[in-house]
RODRENTOR-474999 format. One line per field, with one value per residue (C-alpha): residue in three letters; x, y, z. Coordinates in pm, 1 decimal, m for minus. Each point is the difference from the previous one (the first is absolute). Layout:
residu = [ALA ...]
x = [X ...]
y = [Y ...]
z = [Z ...]
***
This chain:
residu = [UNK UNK UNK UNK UNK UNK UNK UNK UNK UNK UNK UNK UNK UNK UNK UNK UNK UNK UNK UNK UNK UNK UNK UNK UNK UNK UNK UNK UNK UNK UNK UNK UNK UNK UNK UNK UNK UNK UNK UNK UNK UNK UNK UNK UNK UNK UNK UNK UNK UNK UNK UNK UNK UNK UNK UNK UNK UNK UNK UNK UNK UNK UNK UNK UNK UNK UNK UNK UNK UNK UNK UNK UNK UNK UNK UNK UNK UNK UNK UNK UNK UNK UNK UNK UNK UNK UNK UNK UNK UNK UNK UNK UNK UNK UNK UNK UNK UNK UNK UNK UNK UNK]
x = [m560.4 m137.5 m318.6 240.7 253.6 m296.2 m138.9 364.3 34.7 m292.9 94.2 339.8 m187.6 m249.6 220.5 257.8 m328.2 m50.9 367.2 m16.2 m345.9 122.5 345.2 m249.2 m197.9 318.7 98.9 m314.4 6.2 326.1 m109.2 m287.7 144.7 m197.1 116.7 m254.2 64.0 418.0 m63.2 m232.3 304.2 225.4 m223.5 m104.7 375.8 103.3 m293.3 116.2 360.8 m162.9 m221.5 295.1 175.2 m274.0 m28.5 363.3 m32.6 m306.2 193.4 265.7 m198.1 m127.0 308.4 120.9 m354.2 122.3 313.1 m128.0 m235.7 257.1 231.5 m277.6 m38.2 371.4 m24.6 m305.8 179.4 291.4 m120.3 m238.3 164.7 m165.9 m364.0 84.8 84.5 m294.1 m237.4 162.0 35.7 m425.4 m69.9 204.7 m204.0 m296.9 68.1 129.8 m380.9 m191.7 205.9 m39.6 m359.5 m61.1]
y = [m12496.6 246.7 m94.0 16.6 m227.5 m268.5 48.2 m68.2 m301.6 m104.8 25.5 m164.6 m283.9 m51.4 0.3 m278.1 m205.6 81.0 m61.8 m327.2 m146.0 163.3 m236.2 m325.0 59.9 15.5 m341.2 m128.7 78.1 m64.6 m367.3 217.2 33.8 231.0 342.5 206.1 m172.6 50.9 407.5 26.6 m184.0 225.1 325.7 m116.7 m120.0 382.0 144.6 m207.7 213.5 292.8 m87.5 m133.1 315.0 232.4 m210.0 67.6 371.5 m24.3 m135.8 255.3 234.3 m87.5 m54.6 338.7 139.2 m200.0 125.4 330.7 m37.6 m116.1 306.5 211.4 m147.6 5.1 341.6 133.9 m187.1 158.3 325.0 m66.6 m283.2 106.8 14.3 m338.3 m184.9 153.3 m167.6 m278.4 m42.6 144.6 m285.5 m284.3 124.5 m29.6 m350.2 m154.9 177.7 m190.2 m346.9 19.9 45.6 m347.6]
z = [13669.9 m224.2 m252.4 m307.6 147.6 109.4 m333.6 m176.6 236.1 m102.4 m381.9 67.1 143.5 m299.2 m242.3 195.5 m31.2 m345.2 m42.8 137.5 m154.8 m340.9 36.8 84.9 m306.8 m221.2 123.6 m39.9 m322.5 m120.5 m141.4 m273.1 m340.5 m165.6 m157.8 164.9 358.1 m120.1 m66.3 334.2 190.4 m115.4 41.7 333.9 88.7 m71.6 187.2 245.6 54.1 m13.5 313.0 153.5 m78.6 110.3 363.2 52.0 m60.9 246.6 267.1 m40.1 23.8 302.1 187.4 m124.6 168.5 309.9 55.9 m76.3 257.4 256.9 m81.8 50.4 332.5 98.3 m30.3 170.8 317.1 m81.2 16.3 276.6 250.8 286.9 m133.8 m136.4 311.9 156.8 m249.4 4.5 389.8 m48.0 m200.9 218.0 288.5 m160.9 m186.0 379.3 177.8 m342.5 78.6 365.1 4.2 m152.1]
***
């Protein structure tokens, strides 16, 4: 995983958090009659979707990097099959010699 997808994971995460605590403290507060607590529910309530919204882009992105990532890979075995199976019969071997040993 690349630095730029951890750090857009990352982001995606914080802002489910902030999605969720942000959704407690509007029904926490949904008893308070005032017109400045009214206004800040309804700014915060619209901040809200546009977390929400920015999370789900996040996550798109990040699948989109993913299957990039496994198309890329598709095709360097594709065009190297041989080399492939050698690395992966490389790393078996040396996996099975690392498990053994214990």
């Amino acid at each position: 995983m690349s630095r730029t997808s951890a750090s857009a994971d990352k982001l995606a995460q914080d802002l489910h958090i902030l999605v969720r605590d942000t959704e407690e403290l509007l029904a926490a507060t949904t008893d308070d009659a005032g017109e400045k607590v009214r206004e800040l529910r309804k700014r915060l309530a619209s901040a809200l979707e546009s977390a929400k919204d920015t999370a789900a882009d996040l996550e798109a992105r990040a699948l989109d990097s993913v299957k990039e990532g496994a198309r890329q890979t598709d095709r360097v075995i594709r065009d190297h099959p041989y080399e492939s199976l050698a690395i992966a019969f490389g790393v078996g071997l040396l996996l099975g010699v690392v498990i053994t040993r214990r």
